[in-house]
C-alpha atoms as one frame of an Amber mdcrd trajectory, in Angstrom:
protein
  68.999 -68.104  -5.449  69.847 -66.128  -8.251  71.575 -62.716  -8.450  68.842
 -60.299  -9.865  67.269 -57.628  -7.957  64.106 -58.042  -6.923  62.626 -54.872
  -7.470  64.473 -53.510 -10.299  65.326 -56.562 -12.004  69.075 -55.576 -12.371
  71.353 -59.041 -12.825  74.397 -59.975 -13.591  76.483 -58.505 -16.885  79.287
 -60.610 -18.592  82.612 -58.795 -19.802  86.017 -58.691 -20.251  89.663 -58.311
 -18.042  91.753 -56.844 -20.128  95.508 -57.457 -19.133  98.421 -55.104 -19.969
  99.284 -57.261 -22.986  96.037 -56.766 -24.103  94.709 -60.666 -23.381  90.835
 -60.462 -22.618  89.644 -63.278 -20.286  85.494 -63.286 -19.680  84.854 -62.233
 -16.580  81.196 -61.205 -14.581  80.219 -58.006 -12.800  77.667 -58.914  -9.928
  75.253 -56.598  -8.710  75.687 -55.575  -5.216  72.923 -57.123  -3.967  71.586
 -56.378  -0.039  68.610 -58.734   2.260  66.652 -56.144   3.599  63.363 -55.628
   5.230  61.576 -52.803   4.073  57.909 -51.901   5.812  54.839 -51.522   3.422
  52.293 -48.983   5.054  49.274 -50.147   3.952  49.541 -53.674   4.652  51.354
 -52.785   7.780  53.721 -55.289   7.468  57.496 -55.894   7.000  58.412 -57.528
   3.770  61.981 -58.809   3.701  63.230 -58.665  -0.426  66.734 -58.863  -2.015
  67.664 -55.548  -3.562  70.309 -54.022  -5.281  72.102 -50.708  -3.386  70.440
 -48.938  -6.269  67.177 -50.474  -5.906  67.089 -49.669  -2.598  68.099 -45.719
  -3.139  65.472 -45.667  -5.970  62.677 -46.985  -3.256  63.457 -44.201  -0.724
  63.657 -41.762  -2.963  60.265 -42.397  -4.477  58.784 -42.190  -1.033  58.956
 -45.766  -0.155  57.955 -49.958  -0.938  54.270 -49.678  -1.929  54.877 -46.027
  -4.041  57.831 -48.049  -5.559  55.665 -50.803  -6.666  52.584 -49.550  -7.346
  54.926 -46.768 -10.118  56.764 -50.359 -11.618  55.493 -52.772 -14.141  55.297
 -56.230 -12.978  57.317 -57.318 -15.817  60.288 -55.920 -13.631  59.756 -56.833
 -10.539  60.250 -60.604  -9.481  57.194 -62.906  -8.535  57.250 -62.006  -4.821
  57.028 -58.358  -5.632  54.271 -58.558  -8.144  52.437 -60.505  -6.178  53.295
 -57.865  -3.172  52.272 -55.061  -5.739  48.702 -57.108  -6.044  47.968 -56.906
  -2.284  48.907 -53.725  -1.899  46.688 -52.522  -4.468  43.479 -54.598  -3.802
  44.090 -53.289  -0.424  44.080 -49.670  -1.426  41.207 -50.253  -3.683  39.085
 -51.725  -0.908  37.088 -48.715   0.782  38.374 -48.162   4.235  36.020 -49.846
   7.285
């Protein structure tokens, strides 16, 4: 599984340690990446995703998973998000029964 958010596509950056003597040694900073489950309202379902801490402060502040996805490009998000962007908006397209 590899370390990029799913929603906001935010991976893993490469630098340096820089000692007191000034040696630099590559190192990697790793986003802090969370499972969670977050609840889509109009499939009315739970959809369990691996997000960043600041993905997951950008979705609630937005107003939640399907406002989140429906405002992203799907060259962002990961293939199980665009594809959960696609239901979610052939379901809000469909007329309600």
């Amino acid at each position: 599984m590899s370390r990029v958010c799913e929603l906001t596509a935010k991976g893993r950056l490469v630098g340096n340690n820089v000692s007191h003597a000034n040696n630099k040694t590559k190192r990697t900073f790793l986003p802090n990446l969370q499972n969670v489950t977050l609840i889509s309202d109009a499939l009315g379902r739970s959809v369990r995703l691996r997000v960043s801490a600041n993905g997951l402060r950008s979705v609630e502040h937005v107003g939640g998973l399907d406002n989140w996805l429906l405002k992203t490009s799907e060259t962002k998000l990961s293939d199980r998000a665009a594809r959960l962007k696609r239901e979610i908006a052939r379901k809000l397209a469909a007329p309600a029964a």
